[in-house]
N, C-alpha and C positions, 0 to 999 in steps of 0.2 A: 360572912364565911360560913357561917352555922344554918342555912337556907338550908330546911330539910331536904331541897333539890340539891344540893350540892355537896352533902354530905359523904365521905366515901370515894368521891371523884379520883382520889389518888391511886385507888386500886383501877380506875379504869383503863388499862394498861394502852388500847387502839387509840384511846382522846390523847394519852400523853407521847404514843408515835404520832398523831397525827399535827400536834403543835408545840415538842420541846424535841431539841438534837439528844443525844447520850449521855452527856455531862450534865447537861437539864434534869432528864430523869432521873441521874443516881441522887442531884441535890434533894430533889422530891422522897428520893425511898429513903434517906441516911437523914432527912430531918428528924426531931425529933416532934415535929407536928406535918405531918406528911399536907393536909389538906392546906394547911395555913400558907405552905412553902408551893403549892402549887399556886394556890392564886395568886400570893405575893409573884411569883413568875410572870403568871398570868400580866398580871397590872400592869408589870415592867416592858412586857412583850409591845404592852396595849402603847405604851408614851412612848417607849422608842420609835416605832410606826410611824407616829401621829409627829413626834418631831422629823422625823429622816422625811417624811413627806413633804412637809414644809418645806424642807431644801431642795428636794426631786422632786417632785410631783409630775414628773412624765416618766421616772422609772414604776415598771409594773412587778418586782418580784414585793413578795407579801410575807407573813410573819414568820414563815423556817426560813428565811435568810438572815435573820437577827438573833444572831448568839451571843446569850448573857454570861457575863463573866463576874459573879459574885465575889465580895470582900472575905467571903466563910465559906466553909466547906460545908455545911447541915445550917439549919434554923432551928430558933429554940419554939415553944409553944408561944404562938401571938393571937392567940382568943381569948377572953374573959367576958364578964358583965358590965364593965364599965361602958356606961352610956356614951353613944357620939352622936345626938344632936346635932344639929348646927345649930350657933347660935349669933343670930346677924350681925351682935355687938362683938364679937371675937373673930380674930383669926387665926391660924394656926403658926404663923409663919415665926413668932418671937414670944418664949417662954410658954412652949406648946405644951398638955400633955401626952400628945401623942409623940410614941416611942419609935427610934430606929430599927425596923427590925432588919434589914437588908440593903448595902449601898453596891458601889460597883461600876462597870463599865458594859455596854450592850453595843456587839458590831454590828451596823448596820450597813444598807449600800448607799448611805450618804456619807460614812464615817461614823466612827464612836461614841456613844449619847451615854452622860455619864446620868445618872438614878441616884434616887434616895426610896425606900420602900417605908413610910409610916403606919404604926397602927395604934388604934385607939379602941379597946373592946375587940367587937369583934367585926371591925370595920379596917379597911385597909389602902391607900392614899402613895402612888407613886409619883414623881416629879421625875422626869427627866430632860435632860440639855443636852444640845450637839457641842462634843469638844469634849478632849480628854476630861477637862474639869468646869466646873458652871459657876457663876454668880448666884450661890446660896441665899448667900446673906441680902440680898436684891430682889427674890423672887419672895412673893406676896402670895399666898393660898390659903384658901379653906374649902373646912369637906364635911361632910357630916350627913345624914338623915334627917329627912323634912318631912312636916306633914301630909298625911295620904289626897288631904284636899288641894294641896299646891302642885300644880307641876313641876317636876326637879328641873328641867331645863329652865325653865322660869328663877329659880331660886336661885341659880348659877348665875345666870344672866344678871338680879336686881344686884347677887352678891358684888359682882363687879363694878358696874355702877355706883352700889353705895360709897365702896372704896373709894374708884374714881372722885366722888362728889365733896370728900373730906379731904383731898390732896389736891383740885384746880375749881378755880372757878368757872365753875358749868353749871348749867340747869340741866334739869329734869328734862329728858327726850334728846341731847344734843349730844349723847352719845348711845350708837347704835353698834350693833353686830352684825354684818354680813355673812354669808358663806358665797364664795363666788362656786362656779362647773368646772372643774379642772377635764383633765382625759379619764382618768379614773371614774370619774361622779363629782361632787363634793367636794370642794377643797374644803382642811378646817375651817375656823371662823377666825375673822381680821375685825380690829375694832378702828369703828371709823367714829371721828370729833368733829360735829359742824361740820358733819358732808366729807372731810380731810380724812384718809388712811394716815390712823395713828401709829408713830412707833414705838407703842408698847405692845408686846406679843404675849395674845392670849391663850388660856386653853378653859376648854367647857367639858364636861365629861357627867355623865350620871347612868344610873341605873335602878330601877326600880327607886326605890322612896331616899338610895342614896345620890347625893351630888356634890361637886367640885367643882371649881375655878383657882386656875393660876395666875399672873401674870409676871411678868419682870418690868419692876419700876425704870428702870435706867435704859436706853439702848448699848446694845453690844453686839458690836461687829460681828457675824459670823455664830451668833448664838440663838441656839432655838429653843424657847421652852414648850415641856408638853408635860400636861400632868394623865391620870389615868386615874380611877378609883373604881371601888364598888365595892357591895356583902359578899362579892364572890361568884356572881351569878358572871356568865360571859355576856358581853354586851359586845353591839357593832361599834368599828372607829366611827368618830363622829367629826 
């Protein structure tokens, strides 16, 4: 969030008509860390998309048709110096130090994807699920910053895998990531086991030197995970 590009963004008054409704914006001006509360928006914007897509991916409206409906009315300050690494042997998803800054509900045109917004320093990590409320306790993520020599989509992709390879018996190469061509472009990425579409639902997300991966361990009828991260810079759905 502290990217000298990004600094200041909340006073940009045309970026914030051009991608948060009214009630968006006031959260952004009455936080008491305006910039923090933008991107934390930002992120949440990014994972509702990417899940409602999953469900639709022949509807074509785009991110002002997704109004977030936060737990608070302002955000407190969620930057500091504490480091967020990633680090291969950790995940974030049980006895994390990353803090809640923002939960909630985000209407979208597949229906309502419920969010969690975490931060760590001044790094920032959303999760969100189709349906008034999600299998928390069942979704598996990590996020962090990677070295400049690694590619982050790379680092997203082994992170999963490695998980994957401590929870079934698979080798090395037998499970891959797809992205099929929907109407849009792109559909997310599906993880496929020995050639088979698995049903664990993934998400990949990065930005510059940060990155993420979700998944949900269990299947659940009717439920979409997507997660969304980054320093803050705006990044394309992926």
């Amino acid at each position: 969030m502290r990217d000298p590009a990004n600094r200041g963004k909340s006073r940009d008054v045309r970026f914030q008509e051009k991608v948060f409704h009214r009630e968006e914006q006031e959260f952004v001006r009455s936080s008491a860390d305006p910039d923090g509360a933008l991107w934390a928006l930002w992120a949440v914007k990014e994972a509702a998309w990417k899940a409602a897509v999953k469900a639709a991916p022949e509807d074509r409206r785009g991110w002002k048709g997704i109004r977030i409906r936060p737990d608070r009315e302002s955000l407190q300050s969620v930057g500091g110096g504490t480091d967020c690494r990633m680090l291969p042997e950790e995940d974030g998803s049980h006895g994390s130090p990353w803090e809640i800054a923002i939960a909630g509900v985000a209407e979208t045109f597949a229906g309502p994807v419920s969010f969690e917004v975490r931060h760590l320093g001044d790094c920032i990590h959303a999760i969100g699920f189709l349906g008034p409320s999600g299998p928390s306790e069942r979704i598996i993520w990590q996020a962090g910053s990677v070295p400049e020599s690694r590619p982050d989509s790379c680092s997203a992709r082994s992170g999963i895998f490695r998980y994957l390879n401590t929870i079934q018996d698979q080798k090395d190469g037998e499970a891959v990531i797809r992205r099929d061509k929907g109407p849009r472009g792109l559909l997310p990425p599906r993880l496929f086991i020995r050639g088979k579409p698995s049903h664990i639902d993934i998400s990949l997300s990065h930005d510059g030197r940060f990155t993420a991966w979700a998944l949900l361990t269990v299947p659940a009828h009717g439920l979409r995970v997507e997660g969304s991260s980054g320093s803050g810079l705006p990044f394309a759905s992926r």
